[in-house]
C-alpha positions as CSV (number, residue, x, y, z in Angstrom):
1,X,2.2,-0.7,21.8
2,X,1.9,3.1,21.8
3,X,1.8,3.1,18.3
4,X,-1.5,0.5,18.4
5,X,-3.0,2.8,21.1
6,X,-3.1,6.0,18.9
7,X,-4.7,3.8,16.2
8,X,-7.4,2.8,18.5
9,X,-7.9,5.7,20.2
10,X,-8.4,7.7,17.0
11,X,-10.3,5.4,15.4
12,X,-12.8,4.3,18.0
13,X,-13.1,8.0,19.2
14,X,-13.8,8.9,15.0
15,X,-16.2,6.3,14.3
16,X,-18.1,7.1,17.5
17,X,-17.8,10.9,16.2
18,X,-19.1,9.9,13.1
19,X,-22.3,8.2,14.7
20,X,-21.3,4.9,15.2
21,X,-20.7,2.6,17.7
22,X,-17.7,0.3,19.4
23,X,-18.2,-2.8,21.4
24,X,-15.7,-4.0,23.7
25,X,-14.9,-7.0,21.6
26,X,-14.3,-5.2,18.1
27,X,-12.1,-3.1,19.9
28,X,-10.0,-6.3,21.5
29,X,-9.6,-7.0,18.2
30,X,-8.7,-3.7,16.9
31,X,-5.7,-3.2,19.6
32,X,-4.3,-6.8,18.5
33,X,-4.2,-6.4,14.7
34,X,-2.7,-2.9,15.0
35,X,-0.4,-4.0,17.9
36,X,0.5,-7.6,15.6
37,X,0.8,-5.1,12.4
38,X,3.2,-2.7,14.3
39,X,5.1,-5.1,16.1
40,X,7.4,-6.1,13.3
41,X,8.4,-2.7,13.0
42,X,9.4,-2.3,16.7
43,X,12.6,-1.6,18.0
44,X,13.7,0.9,15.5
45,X,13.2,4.4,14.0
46,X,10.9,4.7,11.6
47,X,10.4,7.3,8.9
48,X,7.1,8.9,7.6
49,X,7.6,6.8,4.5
50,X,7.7,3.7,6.6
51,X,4.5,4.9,9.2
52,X,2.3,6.7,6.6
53,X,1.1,3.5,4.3
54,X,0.8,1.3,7.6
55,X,-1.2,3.4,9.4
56,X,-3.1,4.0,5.8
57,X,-4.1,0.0,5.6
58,X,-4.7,0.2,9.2
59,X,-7.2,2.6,9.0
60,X,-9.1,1.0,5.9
61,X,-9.1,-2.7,8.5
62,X,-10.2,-0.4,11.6
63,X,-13.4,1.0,9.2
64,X,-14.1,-2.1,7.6
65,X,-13.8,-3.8,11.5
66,X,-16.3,-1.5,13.0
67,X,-18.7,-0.9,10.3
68,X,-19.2,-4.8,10.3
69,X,-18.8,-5.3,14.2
70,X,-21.6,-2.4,14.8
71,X,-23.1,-3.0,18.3
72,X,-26.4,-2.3,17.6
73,X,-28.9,-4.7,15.9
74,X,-27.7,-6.5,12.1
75,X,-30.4,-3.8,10.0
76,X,-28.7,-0.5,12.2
77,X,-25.1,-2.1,11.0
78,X,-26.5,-1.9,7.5
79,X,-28.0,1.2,7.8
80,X,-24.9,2.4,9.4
81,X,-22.7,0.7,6.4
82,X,-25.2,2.3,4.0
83,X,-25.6,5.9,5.5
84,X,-21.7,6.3,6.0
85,X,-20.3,5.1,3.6
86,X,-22.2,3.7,0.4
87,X,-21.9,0.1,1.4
88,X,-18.5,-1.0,2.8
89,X,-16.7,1.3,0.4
90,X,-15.9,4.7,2.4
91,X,-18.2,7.7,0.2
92,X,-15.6,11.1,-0.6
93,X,-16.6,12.8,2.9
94,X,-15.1,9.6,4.4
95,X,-12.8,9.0,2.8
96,X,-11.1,12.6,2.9
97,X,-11.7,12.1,7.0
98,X,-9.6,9.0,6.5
99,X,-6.9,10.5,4.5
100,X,-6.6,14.0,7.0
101,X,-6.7,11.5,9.4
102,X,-3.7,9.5,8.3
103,X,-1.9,12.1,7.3
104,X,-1.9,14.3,10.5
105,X,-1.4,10.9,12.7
106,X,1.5,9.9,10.8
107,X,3.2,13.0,10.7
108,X,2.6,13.5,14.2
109,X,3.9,10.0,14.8
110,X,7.0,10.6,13.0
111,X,8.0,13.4,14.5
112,X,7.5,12.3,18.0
113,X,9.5,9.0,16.5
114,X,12.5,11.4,15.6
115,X,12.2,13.0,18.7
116,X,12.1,9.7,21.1
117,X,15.1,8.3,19.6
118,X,17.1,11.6,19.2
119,X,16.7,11.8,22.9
120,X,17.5,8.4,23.6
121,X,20.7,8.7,21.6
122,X,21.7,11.7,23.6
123,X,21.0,9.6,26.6
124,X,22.9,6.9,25.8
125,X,26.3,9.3,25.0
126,X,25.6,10.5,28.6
127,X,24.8,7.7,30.6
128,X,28.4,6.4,28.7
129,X,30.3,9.6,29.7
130,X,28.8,9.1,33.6
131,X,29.9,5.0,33.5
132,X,32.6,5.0,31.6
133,X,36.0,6.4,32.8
134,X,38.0,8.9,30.5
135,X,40.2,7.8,28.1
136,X,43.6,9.2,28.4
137,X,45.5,10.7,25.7
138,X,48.9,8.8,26.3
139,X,49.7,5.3,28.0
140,X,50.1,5.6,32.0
141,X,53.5,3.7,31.8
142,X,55.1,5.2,28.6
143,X,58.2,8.3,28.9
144,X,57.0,11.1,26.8
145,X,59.2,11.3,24.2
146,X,60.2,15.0,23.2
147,X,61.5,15.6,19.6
148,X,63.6,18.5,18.7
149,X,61.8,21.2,17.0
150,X,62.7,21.3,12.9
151,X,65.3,23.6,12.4
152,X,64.3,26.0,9.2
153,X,66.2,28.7,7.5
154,X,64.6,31.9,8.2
155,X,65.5,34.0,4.8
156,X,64.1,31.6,1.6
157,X,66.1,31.2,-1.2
158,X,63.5,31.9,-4.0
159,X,62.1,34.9,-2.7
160,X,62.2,38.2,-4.2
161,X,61.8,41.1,-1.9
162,X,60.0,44.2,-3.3
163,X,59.8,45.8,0.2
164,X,61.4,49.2,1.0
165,X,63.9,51.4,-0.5
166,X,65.4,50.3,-3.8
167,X,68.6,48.6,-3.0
168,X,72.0,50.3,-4.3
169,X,73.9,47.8,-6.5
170,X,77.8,49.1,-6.4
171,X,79.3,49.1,-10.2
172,X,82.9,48.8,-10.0
């Protein structure tokens, strides 16, 4: 739902920057195609490759939707259609609006995406270490078992010491 808002906001409030307008109805419609489109997606994180060619089609339906739903008379939608954008197919101003546009929304989508379910994660590890009592290391009923330590010869066999004064060797 969120993710349908910011495609309707942003659209409606463009197109009406751009000198158009928005009736109620086209933007009923608006809300439920992004919100239908989105809705599969729900439920899980989603990456800039996943958001940025989604919001890129929904952008081209939301233009197409409000250029042909214009509110004023059928000749001012035409004008309108003309004027903006060469006939339905976005002109380069337009379309570079619609590609910043995209762009900026979907990167600002995935990063509040990352940053939603980061903080969810942390959370859920919280709200676990608040319900859930700790864990302890050994069984309540068992005897701890103590092992002797490993005895080990404290001079080694193989080494050769080089430290300190030569050592005298006796010849008898």
């Amino acid at each position: 739902m969120v993710f349908a808002m910011v495609c309707l906001g942003l659209g409606v409030g463009a197109h009406v920057f751009g000198g158009g307008t928005v009736s109620g109805d086209a933007m009923l419609v608006a809300f439920w195609l992004a919100a239908c489109v989105a809705y599969p997606m729900a439920g899980r994180e989603r990456s800039l490759h996943a958001i940025l060619p989604l919001l890129g089609g929904l952008q081209l339906a939301l233009h197409l939707l409000f250029s042909l739903s214009h509110a004023g008379s059928p000749a001012q939608a035409v004008a309108h259609a003309v004027h903006a954008s060469g006939g339905l197919v976005p002109g380069f101003g337009m379309l570079v609006a619609h590609s910043w546009a995209t762009v900026l929304t979907a990167l600002w989508l995935a990063r509040g995406e990352a940053v939603l379910w980061t903080l969810l994660r942390r959370l859920a590890v919280r709200l676990l270490a608040v319900l859930l009592p700790p864990v302890p290391e050994t069984p309540f009923f068992a005897a701890a078992v103590v092992e002797p330590p490993v005895l080990r010869s404290a001079v080694l066999r193989h080494v050769l010491s080089r430290r300190g004064p030569p050592m005298v060797v006796e010849t008898s």
